[in-house]
ZADRENKOL-996602 format. One record per residue (C-alpha): residue number from 1; residue in three letters; x, y, z. Coordinates in Angstrom, 3 decimals. Example, Ala and Ser with C-alpha at 12.3 -4.5 7.8 and 13.67 -1.06 7.14 Angstrom:
<nodes>
1_ALA_12.300_-4.500_7.800 $
2_SER_13.670_-1.060_7.140 $
</nodes>
This chain:
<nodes>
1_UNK_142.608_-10.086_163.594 $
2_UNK_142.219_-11.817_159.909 $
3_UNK_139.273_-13.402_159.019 $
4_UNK_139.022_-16.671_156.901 $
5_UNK_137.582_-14.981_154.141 $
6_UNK_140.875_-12.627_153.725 $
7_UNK_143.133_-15.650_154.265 $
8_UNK_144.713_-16.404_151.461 $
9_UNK_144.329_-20.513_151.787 $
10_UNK_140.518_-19.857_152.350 $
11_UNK_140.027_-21.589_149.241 $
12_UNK_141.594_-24.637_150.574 $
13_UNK_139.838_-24.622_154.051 $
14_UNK_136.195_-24.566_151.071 $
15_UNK_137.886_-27.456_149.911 $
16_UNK_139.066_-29.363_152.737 $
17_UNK_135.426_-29.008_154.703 $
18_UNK_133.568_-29.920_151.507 $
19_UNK_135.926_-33.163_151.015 $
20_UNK_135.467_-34.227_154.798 $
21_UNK_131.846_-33.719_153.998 $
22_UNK_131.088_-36.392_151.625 $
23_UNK_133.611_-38.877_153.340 $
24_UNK_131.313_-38.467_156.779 $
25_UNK_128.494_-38.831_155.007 $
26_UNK_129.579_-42.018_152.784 $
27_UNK_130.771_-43.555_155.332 $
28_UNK_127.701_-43.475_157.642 $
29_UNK_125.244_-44.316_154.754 $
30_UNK_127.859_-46.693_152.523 $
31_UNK_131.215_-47.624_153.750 $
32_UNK_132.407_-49.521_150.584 $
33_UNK_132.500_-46.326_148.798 $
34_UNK_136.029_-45.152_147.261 $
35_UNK_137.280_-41.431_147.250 $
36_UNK_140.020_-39.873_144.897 $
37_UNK_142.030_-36.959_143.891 $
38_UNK_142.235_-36.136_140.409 $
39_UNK_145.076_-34.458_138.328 $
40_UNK_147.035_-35.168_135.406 $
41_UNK_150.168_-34.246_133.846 $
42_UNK_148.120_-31.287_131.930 $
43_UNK_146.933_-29.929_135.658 $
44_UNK_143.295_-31.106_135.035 $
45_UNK_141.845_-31.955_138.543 $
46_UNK_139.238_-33.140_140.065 $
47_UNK_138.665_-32.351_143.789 $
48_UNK_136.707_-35.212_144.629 $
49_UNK_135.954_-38.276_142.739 $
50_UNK_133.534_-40.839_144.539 $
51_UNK_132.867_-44.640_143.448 $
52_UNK_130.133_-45.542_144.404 $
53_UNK_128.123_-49.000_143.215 $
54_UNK_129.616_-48.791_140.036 $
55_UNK_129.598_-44.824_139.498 $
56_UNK_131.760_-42.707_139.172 $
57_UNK_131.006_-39.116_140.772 $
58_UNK_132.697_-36.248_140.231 $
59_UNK_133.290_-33.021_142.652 $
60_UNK_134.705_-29.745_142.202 $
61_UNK_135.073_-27.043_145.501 $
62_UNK_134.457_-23.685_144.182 $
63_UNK_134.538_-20.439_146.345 $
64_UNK_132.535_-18.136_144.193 $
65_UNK_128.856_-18.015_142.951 $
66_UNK_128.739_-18.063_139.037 $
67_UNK_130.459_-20.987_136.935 $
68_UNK_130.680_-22.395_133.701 $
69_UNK_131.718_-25.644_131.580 $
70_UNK_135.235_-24.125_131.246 $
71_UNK_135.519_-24.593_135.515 $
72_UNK_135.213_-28.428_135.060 $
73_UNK_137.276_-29.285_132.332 $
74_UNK_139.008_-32.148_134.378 $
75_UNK_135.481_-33.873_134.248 $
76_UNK_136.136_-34.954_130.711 $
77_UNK_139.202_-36.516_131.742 $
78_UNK_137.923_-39.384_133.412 $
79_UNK_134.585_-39.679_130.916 $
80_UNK_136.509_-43.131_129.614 $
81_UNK_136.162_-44.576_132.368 $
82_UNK_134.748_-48.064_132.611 $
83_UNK_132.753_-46.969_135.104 $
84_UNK_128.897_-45.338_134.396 $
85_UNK_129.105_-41.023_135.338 $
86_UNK_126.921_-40.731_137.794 $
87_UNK_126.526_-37.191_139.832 $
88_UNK_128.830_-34.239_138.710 $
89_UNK_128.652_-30.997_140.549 $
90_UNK_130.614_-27.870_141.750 $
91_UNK_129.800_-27.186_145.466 $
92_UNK_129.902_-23.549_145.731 $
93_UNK_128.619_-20.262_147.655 $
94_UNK_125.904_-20.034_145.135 $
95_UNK_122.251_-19.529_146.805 $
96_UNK_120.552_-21.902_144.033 $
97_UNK_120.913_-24.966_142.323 $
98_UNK_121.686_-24.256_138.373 $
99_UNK_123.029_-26.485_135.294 $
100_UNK_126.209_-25.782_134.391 $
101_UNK_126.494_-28.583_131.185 $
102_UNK_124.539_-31.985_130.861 $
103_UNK_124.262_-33.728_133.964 $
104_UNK_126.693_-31.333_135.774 $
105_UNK_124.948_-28.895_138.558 $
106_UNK_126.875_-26.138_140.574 $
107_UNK_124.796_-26.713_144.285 $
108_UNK_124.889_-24.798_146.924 $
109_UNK_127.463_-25.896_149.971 $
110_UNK_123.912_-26.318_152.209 $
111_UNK_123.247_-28.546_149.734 $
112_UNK_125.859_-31.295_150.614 $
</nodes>
């Protein structure tokens, strides 16, 4: 038998639990919130983009442990917005909470 971790869509199962995640818990705690997919013609994405009382948070769903500024390039794609940034973070296997750039944190995926 395969495991997850040798399938080779394990990264979107990561991705798919971590969105479902943050929509349960939105929901229970603030149901006007607003959720979005991110990507543009220039294949910058954003897994996750909450609204949230005028903020706009931004979520990336990483497998692996170690990232850098480079792995959320897509973030600056939406730093025009109208709306204020408010959390930006990559969810990850990581075992610690670290800064990857100004207020941008890679979190462990306990942490959600």
């Amino acid at each position: 038998d395969k495991s997850l971790a040798d399938d080779p869509d394990n990264g979107r199962f990561f991705e798919n639990y971590v969105v479902s995640e943050f929509i349960k818990k939105y929901q229970t705690f603030n149901p006007s919130a607003e959720f979005y997919y991110y990507r543009d013609s220039n294949m910058n994405e954003i897994d996750l983009i909450i609204i949230n009382k005028g903020y706009l948070h931004r979520i990336e769903c990483k497998q692996g442990i170690n990232y850098n500024k480079s792995d959320v390039k897509g973030f600056e794609q939406v730093e025009k917005s109208k709306l204020k940034i408010g959390t930006s973070l990559i969810i990850c296997n990581t075992n610690k909470i670290y800064i990857i750039d100004e207020n941008v944190y890679a979190i462990p995926l306990s942490g959600i």
